[in-house]
BAFI-3210 file (N, C-alpha, C; in Angstrom, 3 decimals, decimal comma, padded with zeros to 6 digits):
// residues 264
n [1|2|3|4|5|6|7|8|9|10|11|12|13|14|15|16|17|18|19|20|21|22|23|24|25|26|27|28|29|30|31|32|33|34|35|36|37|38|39|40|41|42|43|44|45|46|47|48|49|50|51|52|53|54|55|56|57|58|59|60|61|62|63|64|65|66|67|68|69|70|71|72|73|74|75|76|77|78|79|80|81|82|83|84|85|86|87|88|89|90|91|92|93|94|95|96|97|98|99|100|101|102|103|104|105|106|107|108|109|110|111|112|113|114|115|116|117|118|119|120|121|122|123|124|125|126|127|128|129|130|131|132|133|134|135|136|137|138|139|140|141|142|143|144|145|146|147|148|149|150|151|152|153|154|155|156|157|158|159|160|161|162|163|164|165|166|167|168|169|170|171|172|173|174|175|176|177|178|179|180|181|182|183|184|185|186|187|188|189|190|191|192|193|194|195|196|197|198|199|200|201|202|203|204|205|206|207|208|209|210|211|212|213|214|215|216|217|218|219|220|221|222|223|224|225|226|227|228|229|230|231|232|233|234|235|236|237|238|239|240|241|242|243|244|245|246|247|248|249|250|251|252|253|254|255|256|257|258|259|260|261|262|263|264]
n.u [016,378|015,470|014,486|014,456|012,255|013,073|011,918|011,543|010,937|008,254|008,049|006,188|005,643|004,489|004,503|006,727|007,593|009,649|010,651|011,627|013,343|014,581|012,857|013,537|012,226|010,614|008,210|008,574|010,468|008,862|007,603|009,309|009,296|006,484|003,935|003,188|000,540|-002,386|-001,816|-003,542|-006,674|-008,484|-009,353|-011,338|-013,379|-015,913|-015,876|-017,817|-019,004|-016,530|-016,302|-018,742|-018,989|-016,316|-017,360|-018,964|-017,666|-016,685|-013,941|-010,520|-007,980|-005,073|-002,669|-002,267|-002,132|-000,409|-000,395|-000,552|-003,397|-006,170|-004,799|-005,091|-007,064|-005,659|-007,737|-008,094|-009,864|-011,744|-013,285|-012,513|-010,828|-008,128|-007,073|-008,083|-007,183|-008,817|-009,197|-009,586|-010,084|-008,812|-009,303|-009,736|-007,032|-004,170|-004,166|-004,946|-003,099|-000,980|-002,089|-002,467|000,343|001,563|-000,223|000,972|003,772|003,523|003,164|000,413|-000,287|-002,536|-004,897|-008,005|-010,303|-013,456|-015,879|-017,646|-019,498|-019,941|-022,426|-022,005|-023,661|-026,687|-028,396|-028,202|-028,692|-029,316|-026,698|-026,236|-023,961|-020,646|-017,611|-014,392|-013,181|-010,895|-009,341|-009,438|-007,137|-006,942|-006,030|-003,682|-002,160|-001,077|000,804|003,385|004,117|003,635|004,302|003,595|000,168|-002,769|-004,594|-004,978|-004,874|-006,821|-005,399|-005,664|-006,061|-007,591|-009,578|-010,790|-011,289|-013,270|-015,368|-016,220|-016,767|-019,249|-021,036|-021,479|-022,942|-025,338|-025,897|-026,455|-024,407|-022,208|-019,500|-016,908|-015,329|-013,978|-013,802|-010,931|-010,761|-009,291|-010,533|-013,620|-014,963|-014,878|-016,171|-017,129|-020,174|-019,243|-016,750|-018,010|-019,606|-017,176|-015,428|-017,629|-018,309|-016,073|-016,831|-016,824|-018,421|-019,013|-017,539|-015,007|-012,436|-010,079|-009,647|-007,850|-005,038|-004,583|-004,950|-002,501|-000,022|-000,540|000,745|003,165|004,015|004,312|001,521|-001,122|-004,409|-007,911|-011,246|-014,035|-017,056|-020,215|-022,768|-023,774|-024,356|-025,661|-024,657|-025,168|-026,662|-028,801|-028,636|-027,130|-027,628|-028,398|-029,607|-029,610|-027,412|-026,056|-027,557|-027,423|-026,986|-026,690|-026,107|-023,415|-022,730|-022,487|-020,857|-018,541|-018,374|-018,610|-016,546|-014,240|-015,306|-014,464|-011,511|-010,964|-009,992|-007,681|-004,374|-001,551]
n.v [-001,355|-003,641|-004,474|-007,063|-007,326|-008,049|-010,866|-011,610|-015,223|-016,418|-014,811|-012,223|-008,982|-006,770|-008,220|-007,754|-006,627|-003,682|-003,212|-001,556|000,076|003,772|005,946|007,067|009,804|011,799|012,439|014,357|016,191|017,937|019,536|020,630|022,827|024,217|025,213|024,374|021,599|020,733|017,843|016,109|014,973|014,859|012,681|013,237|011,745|013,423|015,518|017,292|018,039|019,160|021,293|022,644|023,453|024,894|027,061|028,079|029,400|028,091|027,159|027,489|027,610|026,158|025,204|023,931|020,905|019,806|018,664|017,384|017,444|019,536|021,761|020,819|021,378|021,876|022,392|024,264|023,134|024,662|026,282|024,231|023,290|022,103|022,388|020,976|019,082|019,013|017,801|016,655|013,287|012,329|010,170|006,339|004,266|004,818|007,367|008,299|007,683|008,805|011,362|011,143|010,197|012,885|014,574|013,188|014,128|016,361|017,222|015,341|012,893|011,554|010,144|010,158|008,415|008,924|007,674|006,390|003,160|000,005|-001,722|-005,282|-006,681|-007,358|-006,778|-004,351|-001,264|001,639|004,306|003,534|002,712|001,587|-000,286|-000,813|-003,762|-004,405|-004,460|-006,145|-007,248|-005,950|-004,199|-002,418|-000,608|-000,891|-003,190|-001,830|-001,025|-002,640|-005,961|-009,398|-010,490|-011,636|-009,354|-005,483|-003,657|-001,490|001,246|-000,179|001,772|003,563|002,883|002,172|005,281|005,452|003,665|004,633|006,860|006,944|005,458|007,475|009,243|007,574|006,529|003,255|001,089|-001,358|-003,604|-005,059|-007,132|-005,447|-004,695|-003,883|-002,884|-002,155|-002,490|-001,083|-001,843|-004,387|-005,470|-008,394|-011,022|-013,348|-012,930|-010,581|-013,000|-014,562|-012,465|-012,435|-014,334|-014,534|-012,826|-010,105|-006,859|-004,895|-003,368|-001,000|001,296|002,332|001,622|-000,682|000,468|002,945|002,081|000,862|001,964|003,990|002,409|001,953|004,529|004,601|006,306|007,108|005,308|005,769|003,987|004,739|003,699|004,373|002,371|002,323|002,231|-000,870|-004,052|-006,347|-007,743|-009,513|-007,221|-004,023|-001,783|001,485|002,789|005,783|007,079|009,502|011,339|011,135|013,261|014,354|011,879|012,121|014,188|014,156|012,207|013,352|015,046|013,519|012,154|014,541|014,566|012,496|012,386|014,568|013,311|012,637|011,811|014,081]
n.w [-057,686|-055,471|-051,824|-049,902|-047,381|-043,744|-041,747|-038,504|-037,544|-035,572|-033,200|-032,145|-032,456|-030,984|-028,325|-027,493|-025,087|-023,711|-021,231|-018,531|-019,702|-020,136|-022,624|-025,745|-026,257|-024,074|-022,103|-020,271|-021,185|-023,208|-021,256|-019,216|-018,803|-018,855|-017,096|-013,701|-012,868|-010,780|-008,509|-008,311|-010,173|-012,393|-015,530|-018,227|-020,536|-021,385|-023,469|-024,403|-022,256|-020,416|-022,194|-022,025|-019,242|-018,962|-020,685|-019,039|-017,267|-014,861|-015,001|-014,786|-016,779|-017,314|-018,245|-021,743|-024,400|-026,667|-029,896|-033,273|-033,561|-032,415|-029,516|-026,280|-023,689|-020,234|-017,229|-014,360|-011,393|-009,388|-006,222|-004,149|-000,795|-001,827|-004,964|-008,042|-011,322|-014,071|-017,283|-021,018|-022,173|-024,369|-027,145|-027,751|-026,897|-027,597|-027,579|-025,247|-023,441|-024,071|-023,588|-020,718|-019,851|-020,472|-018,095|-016,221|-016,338|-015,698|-013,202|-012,480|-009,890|-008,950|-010,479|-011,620|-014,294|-016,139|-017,938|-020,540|-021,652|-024,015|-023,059|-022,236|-020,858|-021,302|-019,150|-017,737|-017,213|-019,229|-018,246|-015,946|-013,325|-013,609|-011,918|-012,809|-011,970|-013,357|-016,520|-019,379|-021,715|-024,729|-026,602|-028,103|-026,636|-023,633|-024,165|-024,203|-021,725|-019,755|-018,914|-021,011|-020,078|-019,142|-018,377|-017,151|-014,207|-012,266|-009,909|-006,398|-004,088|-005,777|-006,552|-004,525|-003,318|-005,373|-004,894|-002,133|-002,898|-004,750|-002,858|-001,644|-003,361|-003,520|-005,731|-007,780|-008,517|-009,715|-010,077|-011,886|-014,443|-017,271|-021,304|-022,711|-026,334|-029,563|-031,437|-032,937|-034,609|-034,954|-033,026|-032,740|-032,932|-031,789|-030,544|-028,487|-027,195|-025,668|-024,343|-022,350|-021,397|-019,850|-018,103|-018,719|-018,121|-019,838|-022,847|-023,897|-024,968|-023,410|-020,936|-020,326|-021,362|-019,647|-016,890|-017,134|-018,147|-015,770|-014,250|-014,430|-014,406|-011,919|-010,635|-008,821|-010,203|-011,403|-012,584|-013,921|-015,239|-017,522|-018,254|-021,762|-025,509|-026,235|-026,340|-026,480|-027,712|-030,622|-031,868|-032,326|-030,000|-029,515|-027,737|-027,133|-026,324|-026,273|-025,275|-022,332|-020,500|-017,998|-016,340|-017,162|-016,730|-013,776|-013,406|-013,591|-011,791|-009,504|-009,065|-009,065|-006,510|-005,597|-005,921|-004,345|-001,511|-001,894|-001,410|-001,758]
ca.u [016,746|014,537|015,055|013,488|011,841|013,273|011,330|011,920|009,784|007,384|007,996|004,975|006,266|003,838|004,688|008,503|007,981|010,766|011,074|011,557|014,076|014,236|012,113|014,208|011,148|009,789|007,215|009,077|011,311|007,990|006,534|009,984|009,289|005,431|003,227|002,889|-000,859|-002,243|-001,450|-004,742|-007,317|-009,610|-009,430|-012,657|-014,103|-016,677|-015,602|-019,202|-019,108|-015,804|-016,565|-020,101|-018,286|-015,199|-017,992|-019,692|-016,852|-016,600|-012,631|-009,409|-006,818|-004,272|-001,790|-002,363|-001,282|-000,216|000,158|-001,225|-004,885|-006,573|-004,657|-005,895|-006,543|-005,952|-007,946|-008,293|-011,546|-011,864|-014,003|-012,071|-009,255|-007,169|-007,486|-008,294|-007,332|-009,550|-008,725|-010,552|-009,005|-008,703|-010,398|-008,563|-005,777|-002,750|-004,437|-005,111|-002,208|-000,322|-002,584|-001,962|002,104|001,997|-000,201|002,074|004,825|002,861|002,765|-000,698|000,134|-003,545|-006,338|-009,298|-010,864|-014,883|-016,364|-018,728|-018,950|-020,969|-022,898|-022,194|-024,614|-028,243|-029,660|-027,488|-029,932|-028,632|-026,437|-025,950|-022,349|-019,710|-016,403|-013,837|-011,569|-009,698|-009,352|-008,489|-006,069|-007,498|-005,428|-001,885|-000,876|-000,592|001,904|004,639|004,243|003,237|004,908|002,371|-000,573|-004,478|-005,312|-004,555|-005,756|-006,610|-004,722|-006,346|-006,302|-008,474|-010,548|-011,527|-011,542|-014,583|-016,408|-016,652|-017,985|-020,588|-021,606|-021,681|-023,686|-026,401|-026,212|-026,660|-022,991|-021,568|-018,108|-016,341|-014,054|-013,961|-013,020|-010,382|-009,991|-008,902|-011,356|-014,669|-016,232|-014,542|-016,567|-018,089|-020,998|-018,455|-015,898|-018,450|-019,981|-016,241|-015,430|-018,905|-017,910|-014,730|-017,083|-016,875|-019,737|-018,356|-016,312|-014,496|-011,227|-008,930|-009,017|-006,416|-003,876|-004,709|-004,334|-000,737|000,578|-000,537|001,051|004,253|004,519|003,802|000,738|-002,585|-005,089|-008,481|-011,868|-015,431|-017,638|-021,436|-023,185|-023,509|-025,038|-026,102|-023,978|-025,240|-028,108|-028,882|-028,476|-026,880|-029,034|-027,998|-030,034|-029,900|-026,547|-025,597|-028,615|-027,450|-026,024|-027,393|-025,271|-022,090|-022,254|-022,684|-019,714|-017,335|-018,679|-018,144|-014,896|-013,833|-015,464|-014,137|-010,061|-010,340|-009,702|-006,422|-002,911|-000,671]
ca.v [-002,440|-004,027|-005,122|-007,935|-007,262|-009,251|-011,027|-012,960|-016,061|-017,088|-014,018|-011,067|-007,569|-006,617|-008,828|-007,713|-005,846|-002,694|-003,162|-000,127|001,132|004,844|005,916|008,235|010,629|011,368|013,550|015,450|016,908|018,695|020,091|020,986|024,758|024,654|025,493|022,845|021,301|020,117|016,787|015,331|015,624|013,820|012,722|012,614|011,471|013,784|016,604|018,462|018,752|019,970|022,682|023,481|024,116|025,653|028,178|028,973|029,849|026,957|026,426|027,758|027,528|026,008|025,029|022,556|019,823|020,160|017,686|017,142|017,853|020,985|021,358|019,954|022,287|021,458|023,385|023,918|022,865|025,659|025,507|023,115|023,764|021,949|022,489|019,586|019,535|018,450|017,373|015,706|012,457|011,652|009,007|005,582|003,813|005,535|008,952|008,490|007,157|010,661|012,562|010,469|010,568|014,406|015,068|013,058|015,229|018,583|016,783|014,113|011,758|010,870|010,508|009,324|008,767|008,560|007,977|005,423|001,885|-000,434|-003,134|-006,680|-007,495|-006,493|-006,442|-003,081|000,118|002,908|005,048|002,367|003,328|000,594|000,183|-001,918|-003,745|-005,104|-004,973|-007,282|-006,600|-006,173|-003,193|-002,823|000,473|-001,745|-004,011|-001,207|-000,722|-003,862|-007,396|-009,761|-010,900|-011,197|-007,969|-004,885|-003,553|-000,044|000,911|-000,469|003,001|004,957|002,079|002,648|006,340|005,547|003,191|005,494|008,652|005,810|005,094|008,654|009,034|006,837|005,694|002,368|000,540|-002,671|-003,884|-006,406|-006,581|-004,286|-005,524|-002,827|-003,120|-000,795|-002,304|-000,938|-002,070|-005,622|-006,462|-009,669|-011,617|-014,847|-012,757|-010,815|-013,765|-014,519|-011,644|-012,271|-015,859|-014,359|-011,955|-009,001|-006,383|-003,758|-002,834|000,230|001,174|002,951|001,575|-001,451|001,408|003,717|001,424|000,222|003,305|004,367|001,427|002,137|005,702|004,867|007,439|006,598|005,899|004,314|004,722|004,475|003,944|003,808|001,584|003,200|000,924|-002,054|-004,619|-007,985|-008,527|-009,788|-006,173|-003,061|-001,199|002,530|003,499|007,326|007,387|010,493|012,325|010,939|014,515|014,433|011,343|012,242|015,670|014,172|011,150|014,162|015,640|012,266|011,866|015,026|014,309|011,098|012,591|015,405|012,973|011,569|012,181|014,889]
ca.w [-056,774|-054,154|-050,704|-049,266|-045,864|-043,017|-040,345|-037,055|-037,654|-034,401|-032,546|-032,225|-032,184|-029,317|-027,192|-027,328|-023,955|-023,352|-019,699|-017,894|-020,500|-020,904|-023,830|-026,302|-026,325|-022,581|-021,521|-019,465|-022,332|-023,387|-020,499|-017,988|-018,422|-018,242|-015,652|-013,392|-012,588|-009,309|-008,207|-008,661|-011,170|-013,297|-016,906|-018,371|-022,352|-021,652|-024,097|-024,480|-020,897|-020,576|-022,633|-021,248|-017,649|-019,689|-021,254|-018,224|-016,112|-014,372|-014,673|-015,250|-017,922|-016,759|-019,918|-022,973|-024,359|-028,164|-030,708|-034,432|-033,667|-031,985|-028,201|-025,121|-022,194|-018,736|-016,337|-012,762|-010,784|-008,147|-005,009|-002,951|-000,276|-002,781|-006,396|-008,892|-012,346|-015,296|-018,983|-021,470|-021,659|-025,800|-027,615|-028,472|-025,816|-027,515|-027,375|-023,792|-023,151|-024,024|-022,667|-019,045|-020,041|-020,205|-017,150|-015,184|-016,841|-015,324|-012,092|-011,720|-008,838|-008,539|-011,249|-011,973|-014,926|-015,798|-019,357|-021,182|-022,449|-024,651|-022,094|-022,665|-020,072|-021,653|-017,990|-016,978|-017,816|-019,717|-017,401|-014,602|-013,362|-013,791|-011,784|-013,642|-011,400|-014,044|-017,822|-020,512|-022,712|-026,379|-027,610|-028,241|-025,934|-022,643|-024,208|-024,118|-020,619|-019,044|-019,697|-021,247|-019,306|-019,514|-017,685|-016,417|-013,280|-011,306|-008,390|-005,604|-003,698|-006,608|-006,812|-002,874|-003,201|-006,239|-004,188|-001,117|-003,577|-005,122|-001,524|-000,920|-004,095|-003,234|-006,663|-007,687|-009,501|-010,472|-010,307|-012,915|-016,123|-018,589|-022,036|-024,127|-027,507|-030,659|-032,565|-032,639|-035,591|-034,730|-032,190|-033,270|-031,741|-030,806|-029,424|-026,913|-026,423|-024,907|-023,202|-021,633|-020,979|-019,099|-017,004|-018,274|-018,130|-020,757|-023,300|-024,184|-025,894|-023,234|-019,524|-019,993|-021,527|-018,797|-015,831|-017,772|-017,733|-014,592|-012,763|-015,180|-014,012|-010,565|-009,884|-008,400|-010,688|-011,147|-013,747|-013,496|-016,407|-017,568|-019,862|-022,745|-025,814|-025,538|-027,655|-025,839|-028,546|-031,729|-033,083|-031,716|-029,404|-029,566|-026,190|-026,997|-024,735|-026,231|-024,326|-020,821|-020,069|-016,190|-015,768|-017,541|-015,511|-012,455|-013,212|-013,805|-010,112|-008,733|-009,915|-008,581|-004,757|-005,114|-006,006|-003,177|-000,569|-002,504|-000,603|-002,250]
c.u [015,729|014,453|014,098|013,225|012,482|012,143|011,747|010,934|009,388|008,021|007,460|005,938|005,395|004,237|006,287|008,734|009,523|011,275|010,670|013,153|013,937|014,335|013,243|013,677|010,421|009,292|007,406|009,795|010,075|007,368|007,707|009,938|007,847|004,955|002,798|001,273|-000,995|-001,970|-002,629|-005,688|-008,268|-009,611|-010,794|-013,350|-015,301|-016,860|-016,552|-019,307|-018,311|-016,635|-017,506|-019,483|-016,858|-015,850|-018,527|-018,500|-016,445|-014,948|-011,522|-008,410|-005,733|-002,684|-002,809|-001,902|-001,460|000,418|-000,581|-002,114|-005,005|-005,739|-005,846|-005,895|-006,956|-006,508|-007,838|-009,456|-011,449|-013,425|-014,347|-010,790|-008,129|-007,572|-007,330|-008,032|-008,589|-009,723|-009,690|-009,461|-008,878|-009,856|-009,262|-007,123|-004,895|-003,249|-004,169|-004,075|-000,749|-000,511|-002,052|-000,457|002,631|001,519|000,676|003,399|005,013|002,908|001,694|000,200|-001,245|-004,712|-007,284|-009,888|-012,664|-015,059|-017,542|-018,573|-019,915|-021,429|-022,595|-023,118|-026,329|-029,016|-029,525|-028,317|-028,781|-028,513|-026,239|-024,183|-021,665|-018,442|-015,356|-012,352|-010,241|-009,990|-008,830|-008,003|-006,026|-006,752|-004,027|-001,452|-000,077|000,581|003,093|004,739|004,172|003,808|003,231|001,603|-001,935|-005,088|-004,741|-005,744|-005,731|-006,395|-005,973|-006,820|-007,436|-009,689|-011,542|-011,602|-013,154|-015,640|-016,336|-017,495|-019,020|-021,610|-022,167|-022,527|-025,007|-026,546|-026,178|-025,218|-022,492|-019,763|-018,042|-015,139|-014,329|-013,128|-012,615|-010,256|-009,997|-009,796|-013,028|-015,507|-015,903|-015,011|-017,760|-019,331|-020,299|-018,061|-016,449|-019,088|-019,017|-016,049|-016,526|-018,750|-016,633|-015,151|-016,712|-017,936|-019,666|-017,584|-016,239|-012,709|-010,477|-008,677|-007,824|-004,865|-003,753|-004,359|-002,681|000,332|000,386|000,833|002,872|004,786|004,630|003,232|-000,500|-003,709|-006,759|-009,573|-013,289|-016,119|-019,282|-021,434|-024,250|-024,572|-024,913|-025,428|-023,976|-025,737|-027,700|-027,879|-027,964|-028,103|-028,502|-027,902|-029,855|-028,720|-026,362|-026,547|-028,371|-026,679|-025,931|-026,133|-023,828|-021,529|-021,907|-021,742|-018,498|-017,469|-018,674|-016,903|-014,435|-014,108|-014,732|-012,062|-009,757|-009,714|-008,387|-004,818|-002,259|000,658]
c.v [-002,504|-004,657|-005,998|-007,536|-008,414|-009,626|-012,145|-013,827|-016,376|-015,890|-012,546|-009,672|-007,003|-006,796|-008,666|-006,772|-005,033|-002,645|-002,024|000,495|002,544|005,370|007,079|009,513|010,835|012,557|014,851|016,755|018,021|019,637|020,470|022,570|025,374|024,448|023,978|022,656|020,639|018,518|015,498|015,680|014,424|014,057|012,402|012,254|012,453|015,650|017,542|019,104|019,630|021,219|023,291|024,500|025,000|027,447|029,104|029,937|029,355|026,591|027,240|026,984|027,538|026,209|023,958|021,749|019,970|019,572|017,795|017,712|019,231|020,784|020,962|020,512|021,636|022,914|022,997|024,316|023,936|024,652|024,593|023,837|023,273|022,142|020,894|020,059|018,751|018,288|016,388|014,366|011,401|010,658|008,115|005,119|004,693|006,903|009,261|008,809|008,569|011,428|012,268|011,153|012,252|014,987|014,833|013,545|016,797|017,986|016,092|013,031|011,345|011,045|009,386|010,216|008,354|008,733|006,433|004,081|000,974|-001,614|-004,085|-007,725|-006,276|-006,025|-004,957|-002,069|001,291|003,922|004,571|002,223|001,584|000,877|-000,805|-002,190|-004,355|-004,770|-005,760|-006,722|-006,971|-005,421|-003,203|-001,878|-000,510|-002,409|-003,045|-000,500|-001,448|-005,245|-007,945|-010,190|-011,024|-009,853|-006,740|-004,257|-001,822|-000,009|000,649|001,117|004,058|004,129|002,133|004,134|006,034|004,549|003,767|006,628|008,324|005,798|006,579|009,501|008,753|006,619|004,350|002,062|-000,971|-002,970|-005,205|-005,868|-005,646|-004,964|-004,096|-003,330|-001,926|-001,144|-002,192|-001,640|-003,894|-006,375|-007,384|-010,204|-012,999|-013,826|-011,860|-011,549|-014,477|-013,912|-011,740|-013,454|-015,373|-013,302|-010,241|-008,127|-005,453|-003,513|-001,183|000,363|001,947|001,891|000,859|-000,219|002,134|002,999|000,831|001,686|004,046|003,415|001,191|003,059|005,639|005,975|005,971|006,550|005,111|005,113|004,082|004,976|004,024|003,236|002,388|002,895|-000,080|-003,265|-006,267|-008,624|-008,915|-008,496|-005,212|-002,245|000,304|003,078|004,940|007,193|008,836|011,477|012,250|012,137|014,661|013,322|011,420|013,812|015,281|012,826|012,060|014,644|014,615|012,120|013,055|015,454|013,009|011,464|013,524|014,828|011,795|013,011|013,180|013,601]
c.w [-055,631|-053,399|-050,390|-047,337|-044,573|-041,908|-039,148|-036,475|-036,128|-033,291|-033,096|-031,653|-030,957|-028,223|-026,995|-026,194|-023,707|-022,207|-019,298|-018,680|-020,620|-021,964|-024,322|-026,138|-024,609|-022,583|-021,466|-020,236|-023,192|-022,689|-019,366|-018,011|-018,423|-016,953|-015,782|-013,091|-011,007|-009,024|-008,173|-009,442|-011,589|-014,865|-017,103|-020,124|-022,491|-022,288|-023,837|-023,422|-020,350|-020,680|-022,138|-019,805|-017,771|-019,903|-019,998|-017,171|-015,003|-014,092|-015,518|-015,469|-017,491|-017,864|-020,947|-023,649|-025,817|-028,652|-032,441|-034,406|-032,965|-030,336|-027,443|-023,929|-021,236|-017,592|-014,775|-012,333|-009,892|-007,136|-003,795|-002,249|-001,252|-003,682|-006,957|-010,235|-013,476|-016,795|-019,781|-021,586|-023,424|-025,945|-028,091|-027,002|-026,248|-027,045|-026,012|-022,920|-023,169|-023,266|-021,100|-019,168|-019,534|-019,166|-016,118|-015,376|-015,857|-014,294|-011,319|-011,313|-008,398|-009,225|-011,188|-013,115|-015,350|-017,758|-019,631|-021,866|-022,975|-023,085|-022,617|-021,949|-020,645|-020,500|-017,166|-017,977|-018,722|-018,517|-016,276|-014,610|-013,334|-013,055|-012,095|-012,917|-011,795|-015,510|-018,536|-021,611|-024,297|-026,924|-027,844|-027,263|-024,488|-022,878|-024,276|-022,895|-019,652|-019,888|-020,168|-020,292|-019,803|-019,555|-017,144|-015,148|-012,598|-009,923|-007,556|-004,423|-004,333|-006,883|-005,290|-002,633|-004,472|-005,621|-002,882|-002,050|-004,140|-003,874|-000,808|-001,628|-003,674|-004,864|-007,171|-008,652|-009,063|-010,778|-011,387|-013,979|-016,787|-019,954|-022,906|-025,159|-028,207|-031,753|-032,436|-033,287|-035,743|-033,588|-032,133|-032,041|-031,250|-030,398|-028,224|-026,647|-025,468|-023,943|-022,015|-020,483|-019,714|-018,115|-017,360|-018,725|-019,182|-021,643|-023,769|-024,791|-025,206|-021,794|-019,154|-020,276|-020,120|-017,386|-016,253|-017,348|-016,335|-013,290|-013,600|-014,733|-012,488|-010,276|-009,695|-009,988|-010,727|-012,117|-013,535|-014,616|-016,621|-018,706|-020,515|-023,634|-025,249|-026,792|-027,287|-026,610|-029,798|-032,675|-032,172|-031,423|-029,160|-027,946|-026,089|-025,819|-024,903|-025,466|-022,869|-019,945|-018,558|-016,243|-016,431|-016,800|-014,109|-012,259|-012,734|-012,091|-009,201|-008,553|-009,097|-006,961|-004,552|-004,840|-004,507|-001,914|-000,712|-001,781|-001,630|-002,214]
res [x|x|x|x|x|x|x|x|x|x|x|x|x|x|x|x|x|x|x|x|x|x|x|x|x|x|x|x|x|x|x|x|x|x|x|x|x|x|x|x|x|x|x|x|x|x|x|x|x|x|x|x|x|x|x|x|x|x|x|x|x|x|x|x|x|x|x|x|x|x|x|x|x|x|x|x|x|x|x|x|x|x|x|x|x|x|x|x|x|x|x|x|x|x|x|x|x|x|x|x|x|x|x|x|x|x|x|x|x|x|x|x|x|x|x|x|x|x|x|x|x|x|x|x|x|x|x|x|x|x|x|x|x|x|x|x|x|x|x|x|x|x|x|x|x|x|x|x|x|x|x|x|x|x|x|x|x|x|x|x|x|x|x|x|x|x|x|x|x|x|x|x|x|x|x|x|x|x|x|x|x|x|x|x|x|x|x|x|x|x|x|x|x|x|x|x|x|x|x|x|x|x|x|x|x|x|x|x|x|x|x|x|x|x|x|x|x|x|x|x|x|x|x|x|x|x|x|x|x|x|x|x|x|x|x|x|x|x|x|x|x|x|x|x|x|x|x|x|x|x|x|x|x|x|x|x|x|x|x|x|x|x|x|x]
***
């Protein structure tokens, strides 16, 4: 015997926003008997590095975060009157989107995150920092945290704590959109010639989740990217990002001058 599937014609499952329902599954139910983390921190995509500053001695082992794949350790930054924590910060919106869930579980009330993104503007150099005061909403995690809309946005607070540590930098950065999506290998030459059309300088596949959830959980949060490839042209332009080790060391050391001066 075989059932026929039902469906509910002219209405998108996405867009069926939960409200602020509480989730059957919460965070918290994972993490109320671990050690707690400091209250600010920094997520970062930049695994290799992690580990480099993991290896050297650079940071303590705080707990981890354990699911399917290999855990996920959270350490603590030393060297400041307050401590900072630091996590890698997944790959992919949902991933992220956990990972965020469970630090604010352990106790983050103020992150920032820093990682990489293709250019949609050919004139931005490889490694030319980006700060994205908005994203557009290409992926699906946002929609179960945010009603529908175009965009999501980073708190305005973490977004003025990353343009003071820029300024304090002396490095050179760029504000605008950011375009998320989940599909990598879907990103056509019409639709960034859209996104491009709509202003934005970048894409990447977590920040709209990450600002959703942030502004869901109520914490601080905000994200600062570089351009990465180059995906404006005819043809994909690689640009050797993976060699930009100097500036993905020195986003993560931004990122954490930029959080120290975030409220408890």
């Amino acid at each position: 015997m075989t059932r026929r599937a039902t469906t509910t014609r002219g209405r998108i499952p996405i867009l069926e926003h939960p409200g602020r329902e509480r989730g059957l599954i919460e965070p918290s139910r994972f993490h109320s008997r671990a050690p707690r983390i400091p209250a600010r921190g920094v997520m970062s995509f930049f695994h290799d590095e992690i580990e480099r500053r993991a290896e050297a001695g650079r940071l303590t082992k705080l707990t981890e975060l354990r699911g399917e794949g290999p855990p996920i350790p959270v350490y603590e930054v030393g060297g400041a009157a307050t401590p900072s924590f630091l996590c890698w910060a997944g790959l992919t919106a949902p991933l992220s989107a956990v990972v965020l869930e469970e630090l604010v579980a352990l106790g983050a009330r103020s992150v920032l995150a820093c990682g990489g993104a293709g250019a949609l503007d050919g004139s931005l150099p490889a490694g030319h920092l980006v700060l994205p005061t908005s994203a557009v909403r290409h992926e699906g995690t946002s929609y179960h945290y945010q009603p529908r809309g175009h965009a999501s946005r980073p708190h305005p607070t973490a977004l003025g704590w990353l343009r003071d540590a820029c300024s304090r930098s002396g490095l050179p950065w760029i504000e605008g959109a950011t375009w998320t999506t989940d599909g990598v290998f879907r990103e056509t030459p019409s639709m960034i010639r859209r996104r491009r059309k709509q202003g934005c300088l970048t894409v990447e596949m977590e920040a709209a989740a990450l600002f959703a959830v942030a502004r869901f959980r109520k914490v601080v949060l905000g994200q600062i990217l570089y351009a990465a490839d180059d995906v404006s042209g005819a043809a994909w332009d690689e640009r050797g990002w993976r060699s930009l080790r100097d500036v993905r060391s020195g986003m993560i050391d931004l990122c954490l001058d930029a959080v120290a001066g975030a409220a408890e």
